[in-house]
C-alpha positions in Angstrom: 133.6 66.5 128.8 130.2 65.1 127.9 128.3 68.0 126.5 124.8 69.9 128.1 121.9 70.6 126.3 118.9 72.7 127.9 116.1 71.3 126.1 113.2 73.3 126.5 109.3 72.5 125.4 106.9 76.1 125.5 104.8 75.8 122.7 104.0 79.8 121.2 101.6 80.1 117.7 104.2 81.5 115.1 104.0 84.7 113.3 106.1 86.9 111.2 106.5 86.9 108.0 105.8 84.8 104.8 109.1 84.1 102.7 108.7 82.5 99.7 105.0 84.4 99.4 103.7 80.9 99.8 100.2 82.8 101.2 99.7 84.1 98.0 100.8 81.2 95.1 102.3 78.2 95.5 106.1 78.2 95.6 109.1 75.4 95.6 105.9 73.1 96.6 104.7 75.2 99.4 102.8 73.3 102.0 99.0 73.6 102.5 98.2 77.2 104.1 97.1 75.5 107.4 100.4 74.4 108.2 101.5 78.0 109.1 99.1 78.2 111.6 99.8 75.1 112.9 103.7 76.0 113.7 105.1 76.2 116.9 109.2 77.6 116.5 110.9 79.3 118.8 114.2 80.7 118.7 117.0 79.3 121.1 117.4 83.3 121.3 113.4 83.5 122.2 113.7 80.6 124.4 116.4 81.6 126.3 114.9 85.2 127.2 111.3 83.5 127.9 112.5 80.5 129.9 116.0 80.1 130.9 117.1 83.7 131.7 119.2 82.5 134.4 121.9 81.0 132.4 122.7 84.1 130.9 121.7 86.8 133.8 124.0 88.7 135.9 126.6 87.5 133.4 129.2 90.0 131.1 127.9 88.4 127.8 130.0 88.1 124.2 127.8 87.5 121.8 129.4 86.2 118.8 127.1 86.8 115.8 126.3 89.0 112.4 123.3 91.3 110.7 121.3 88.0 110.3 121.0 87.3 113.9 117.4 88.2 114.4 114.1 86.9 115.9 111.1 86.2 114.1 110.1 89.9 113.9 113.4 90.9 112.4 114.8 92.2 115.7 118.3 91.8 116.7 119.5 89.8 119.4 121.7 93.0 120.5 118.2 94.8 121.2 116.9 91.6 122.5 119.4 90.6 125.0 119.8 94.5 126.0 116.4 95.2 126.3 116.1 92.1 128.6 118.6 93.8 131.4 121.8 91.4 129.8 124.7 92.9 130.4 126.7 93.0 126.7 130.3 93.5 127.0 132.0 92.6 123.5 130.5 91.5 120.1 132.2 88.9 117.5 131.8 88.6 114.2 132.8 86.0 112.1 133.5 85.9 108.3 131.6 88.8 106.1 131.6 90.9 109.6 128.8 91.6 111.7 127.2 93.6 108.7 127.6 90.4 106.8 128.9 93.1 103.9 132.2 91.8 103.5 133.3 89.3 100.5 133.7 85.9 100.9 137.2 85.4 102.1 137.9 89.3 102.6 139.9 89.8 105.9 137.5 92.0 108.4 139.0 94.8 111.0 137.5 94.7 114.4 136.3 98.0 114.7 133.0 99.8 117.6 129.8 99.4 116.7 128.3 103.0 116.0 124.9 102.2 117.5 125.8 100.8 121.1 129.5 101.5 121.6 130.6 97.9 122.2 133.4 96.8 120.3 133.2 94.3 117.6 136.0 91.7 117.4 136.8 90.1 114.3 137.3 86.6 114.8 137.9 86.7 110.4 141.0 88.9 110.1 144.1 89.0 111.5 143.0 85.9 113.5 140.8 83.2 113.4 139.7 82.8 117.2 139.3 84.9 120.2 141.9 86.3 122.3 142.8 86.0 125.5 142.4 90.1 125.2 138.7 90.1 123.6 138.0 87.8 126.2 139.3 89.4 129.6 135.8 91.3 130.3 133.8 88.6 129.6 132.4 85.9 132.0 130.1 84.0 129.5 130.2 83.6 125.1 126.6 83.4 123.8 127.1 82.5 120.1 124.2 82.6 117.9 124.7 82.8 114.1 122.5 81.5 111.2 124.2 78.6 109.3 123.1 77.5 105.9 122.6 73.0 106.1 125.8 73.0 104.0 129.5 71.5 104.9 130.7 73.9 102.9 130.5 77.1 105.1 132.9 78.8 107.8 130.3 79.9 110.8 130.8 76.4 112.4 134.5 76.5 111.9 134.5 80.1 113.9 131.9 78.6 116.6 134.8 75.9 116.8 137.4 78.2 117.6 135.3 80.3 119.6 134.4 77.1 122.0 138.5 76.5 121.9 139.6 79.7 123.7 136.4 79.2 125.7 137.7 76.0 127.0 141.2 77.5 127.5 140.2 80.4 129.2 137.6 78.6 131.6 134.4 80.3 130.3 131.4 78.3 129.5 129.6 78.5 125.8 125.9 79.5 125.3 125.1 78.2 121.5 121.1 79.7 120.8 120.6 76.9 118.3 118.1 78.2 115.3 116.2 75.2 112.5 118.2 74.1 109.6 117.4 76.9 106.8 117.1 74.0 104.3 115.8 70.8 106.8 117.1 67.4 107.9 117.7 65.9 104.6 121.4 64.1 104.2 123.1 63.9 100.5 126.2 64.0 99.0 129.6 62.9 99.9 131.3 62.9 103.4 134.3 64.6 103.9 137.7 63.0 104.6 139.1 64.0 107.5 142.7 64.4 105.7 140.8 67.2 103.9 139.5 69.5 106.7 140.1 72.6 106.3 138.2 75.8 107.7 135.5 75.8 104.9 135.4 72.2 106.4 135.4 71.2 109.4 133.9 68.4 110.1 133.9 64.9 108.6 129.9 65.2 107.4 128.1 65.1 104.2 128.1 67.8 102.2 124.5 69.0 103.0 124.5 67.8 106.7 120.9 67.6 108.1 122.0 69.0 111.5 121.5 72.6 113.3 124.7 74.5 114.1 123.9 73.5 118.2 124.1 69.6 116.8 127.2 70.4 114.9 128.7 71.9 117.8 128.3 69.0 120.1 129.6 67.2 117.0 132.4 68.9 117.0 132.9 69.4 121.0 133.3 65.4 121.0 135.2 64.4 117.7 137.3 67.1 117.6 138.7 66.6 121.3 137.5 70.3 122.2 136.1 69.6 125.8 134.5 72.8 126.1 132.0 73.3 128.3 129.5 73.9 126.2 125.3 74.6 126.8 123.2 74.2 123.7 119.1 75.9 123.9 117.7 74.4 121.3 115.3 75.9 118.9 111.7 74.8 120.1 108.9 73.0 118.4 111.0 72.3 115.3 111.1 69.2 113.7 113.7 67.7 111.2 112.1 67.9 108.5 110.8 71.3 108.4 112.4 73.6 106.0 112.6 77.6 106.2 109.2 77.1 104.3 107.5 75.8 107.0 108.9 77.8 110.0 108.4 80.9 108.6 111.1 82.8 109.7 111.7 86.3 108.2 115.1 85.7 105.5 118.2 87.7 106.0 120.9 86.9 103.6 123.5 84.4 106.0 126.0 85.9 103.5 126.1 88.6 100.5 126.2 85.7 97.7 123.4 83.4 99.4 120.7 86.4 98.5 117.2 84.1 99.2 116.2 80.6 100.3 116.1 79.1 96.8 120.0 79.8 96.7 120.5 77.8 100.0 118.6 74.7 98.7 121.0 74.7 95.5 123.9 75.8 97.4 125.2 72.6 98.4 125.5 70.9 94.9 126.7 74.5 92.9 129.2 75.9 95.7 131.4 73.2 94.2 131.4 75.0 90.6 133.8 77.6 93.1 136.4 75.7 92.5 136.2 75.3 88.3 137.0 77.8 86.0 133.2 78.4 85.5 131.0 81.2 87.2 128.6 80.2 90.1 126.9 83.9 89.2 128.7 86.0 91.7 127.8 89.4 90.7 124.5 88.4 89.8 121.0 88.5 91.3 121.0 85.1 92.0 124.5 83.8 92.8 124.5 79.7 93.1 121.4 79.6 91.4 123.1 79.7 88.3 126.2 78.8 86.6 128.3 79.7 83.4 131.3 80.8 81.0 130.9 82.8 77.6 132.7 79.1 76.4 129.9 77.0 77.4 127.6 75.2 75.0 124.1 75.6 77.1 122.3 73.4 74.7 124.6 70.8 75.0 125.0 70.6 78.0 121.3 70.8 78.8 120.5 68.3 76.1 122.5 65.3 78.1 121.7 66.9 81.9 117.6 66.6 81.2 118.4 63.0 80.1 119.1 62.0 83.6 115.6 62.9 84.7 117.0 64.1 88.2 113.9 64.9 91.0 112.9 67.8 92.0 114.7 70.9 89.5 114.4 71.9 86.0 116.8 73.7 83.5 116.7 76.7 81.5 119.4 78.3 79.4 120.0 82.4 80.0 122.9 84.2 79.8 124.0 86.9 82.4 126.9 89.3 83.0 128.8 89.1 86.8 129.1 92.9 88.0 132.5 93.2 90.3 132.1 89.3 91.3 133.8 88.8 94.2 135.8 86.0 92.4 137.2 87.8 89.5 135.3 85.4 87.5 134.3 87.1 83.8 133.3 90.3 85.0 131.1 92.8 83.0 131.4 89.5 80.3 128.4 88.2 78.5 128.2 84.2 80.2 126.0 81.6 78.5 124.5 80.2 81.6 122.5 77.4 82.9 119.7 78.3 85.7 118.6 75.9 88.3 114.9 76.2 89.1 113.5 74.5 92.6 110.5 72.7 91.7 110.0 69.8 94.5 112.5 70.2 97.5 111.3 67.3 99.3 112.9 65.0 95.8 116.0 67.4 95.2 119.3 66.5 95.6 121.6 69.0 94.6 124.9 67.4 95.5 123.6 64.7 92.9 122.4 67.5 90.3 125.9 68.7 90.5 127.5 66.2 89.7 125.3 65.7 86.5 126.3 69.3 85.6 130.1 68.5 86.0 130.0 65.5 84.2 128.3 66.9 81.4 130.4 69.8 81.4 133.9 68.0 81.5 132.5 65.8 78.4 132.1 68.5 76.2 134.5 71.2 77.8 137.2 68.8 79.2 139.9 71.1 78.1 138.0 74.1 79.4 136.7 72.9 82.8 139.5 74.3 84.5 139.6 72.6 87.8 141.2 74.2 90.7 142.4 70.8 92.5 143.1 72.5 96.3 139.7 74.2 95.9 137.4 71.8 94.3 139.3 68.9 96.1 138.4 71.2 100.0 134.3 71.3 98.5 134.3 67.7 97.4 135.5 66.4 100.6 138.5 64.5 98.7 140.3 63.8 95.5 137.8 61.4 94.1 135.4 63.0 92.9 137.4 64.9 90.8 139.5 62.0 89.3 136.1 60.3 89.1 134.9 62.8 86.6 138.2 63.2 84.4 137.9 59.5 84.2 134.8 59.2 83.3 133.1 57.8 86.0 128.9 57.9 85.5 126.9 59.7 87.6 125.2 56.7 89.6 128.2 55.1 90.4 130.0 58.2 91.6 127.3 58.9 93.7 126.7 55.2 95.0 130.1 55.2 96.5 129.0 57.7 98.7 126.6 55.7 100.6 128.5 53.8 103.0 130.4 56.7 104.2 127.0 58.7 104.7 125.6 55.4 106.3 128.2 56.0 108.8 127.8 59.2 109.2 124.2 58.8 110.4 125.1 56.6 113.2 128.2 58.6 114.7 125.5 61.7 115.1 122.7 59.8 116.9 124.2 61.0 120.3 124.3 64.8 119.4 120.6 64.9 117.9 118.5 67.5 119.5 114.9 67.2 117.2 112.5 64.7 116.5 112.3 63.8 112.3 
């Protein structure tokens, strides 16, 4: 079934707030001041109330989304949609709950929500995708959750499985698409289809370039889904504009992605997960740093700075994890390595990863510790590990992921919703 897409073209002056305090000093290379008042973003949420009410009127809604599905102004779509005259029936929540408290990978209880009385199924607990039972009051699934520009990240996998029982159970899907948190840019290494898994879905690059509505229709058509599936796009965005430049309010997508800096680094460090090193958890900046009380900073720092890589700098701390979430060295003084944004229009951090690995496995071969079904589910395959404990340099490892990516940018042509 050949997917729809509502696009929709109102033009409304942005406001809210100012995330990076770019108004007041310049920050990860804000943009000039006038920009700000130059942008034009809507919401698929705000577009959808404003402009296409009638897909979602007289309708018994489930809205599958967490805390961080808000408008510009920090208000909930619950409050939106309700205040609106939509008629809510059920919420969903995917992995971290609808409080987006939960740990990574902690199974989540459906449970009522306190403040409206509608009950909140877990699709991240004893199953995975809705029910026909969670399903039998409602007429329409409006799905709306932020997503962080990274393969490496389970709110498309849920969307997958929530357009699934959709298709099954006859219901048509209402994706309110939102901008790419960390823009349009496309690095790092595709996945191999032999290695999908729910953390990875999709055979993409490991920082992606697309919206979750363009990964959707992605996934509608390569994954054989069929659903019937509606996606209102965010309006007035454009490719290349980064959470910078929109100037939407932050909310944490989950607990360990705590501010925007963390989501630019995110998809080179979220593959220290699956090494015996710390990506921070515990910390104040989680993915924004990694470590072990084994590592030799200066080291490693002394043959990472030699590669010259665009776009971050280095800086040796130490910091202790409180109660990470992945048992990694807790209330242990770690000798650390902190990433600092300085250009993200130049950064790669799929590249600046793989400088940091190889670096680390030179020194601390014996102490790296992959953990192969982990690392091997982030990389996208076996080869980048086997690259490194060969000894595989940097620029060829990450040469051999061009023709892949090449592909990759012609296979999503179709399901592009936004100018560059």
């Amino acid at each position: 079934m050949t997917p729809v897409a509502v696009v929709l073209a109102t033009i409304l002056e942005l406001g809210g707030a100012d995330p990076l305090g770019c108004r007041s000093a310049r920050r990860f290379d804000c943009p000039p001041l006038g920009r700000f008042a130059e942008s034009s973003v809507r919401l698929g949420l705000e577009v959808v109330l404003t402009d296409s009410l009638h897909l979602i009127q007289g309708k018994r809604l489930g809205l599958v989304a967490n805390h961080a599905t808000v408008d510009r102004q920090g208000v909930h779509a619950v409050d939106r949609l309700r205040a609106a005259g939509m008629t809510l029936v059920a919420l969903l929540s995917p992995e971290h709950g609808f409080r987006g408290t939960a740990a990574p990978g902690e199974a989540v209880a459906s449970t009522v929500d306190s403040a409206t009385g509608l009950p909140i199924y877990s699709l991240y607990g004893k199953t995975l995708a809705p029910t026909s039972e969670m399903l039998a009051s409602v007429d329409l699934l409006v799905v709306d959750l932020p997503d962080v520009g990274a393969r490496y990240f389970t709110y498309l996998s849920t969307t997958t499985e929530v357009m699934k029982a959709a298709r099954t159970a006859g219901k048509t899907v209402i994706l309110l698409d939102r901008p790419n948190p960390i823009g349009g840019l496309v690095q790092g290494a595709v996945l191999d289809s032999a290695f999908r898994t729910f953390v990875g879905r999709l055979t993409v690059p490991m920082r992606h370039g697309l919206t979750l509505g363009e990964q959707a229709l992605l996934a509608n058509a390569e994954l054989g889904i069929g659903a019937k599936l509606i996606v209102v796009p965010t309006s007035g965005w454009r490719r290349r504009d980064d959470a910078v430049v929109t100037r939407f309010p932050f909310v944490a997508p989950s607990p360990n992605l705590k501010d925007l800096e963390s989501l630019f680094h995110y998809p080179g460090t979220c593959l220290f997960e699956g090494t015996a090193l710390s990506v921070g958890r515990g910390t104040e900046v989680p993915y924004s740093q990694i470590g072990a009380p084994w590592l030799d900073t200066a080291a490693v720092l002394h043959i990472v700075r030699q590669a010259r890589l665009p776009g971050v700098a280095f800086e040796g701390r130490s910091f202790t994890p409180v109660d990470p979430a992945d048992g990694k060295f807790p209330e242990t003084l770690v000798a650390g390595i902190r990433l600092r944004l300085t250009d993200r229009h130049r950064y790669d951090p799929t590249v600046t990863a793989v400088a940091l690995l190889s670096a680390i496995y030179r020194i601390h071969g014996d102490r790296i510790g992959f953990i192969p079904s982990h690392f091997d589910r982030l990389a996208g395959s076996q080869a980048l590990r086997a690259q490194l404990v060969a000894g595989v340099s940097r620029a060829r490892i990450v040469a051999e992921w061009a023709p892949a990516r090449r592909q990759y940018l012609l296979r999503r042509k179709p399901f592009l919703l936004y100018p560059g």
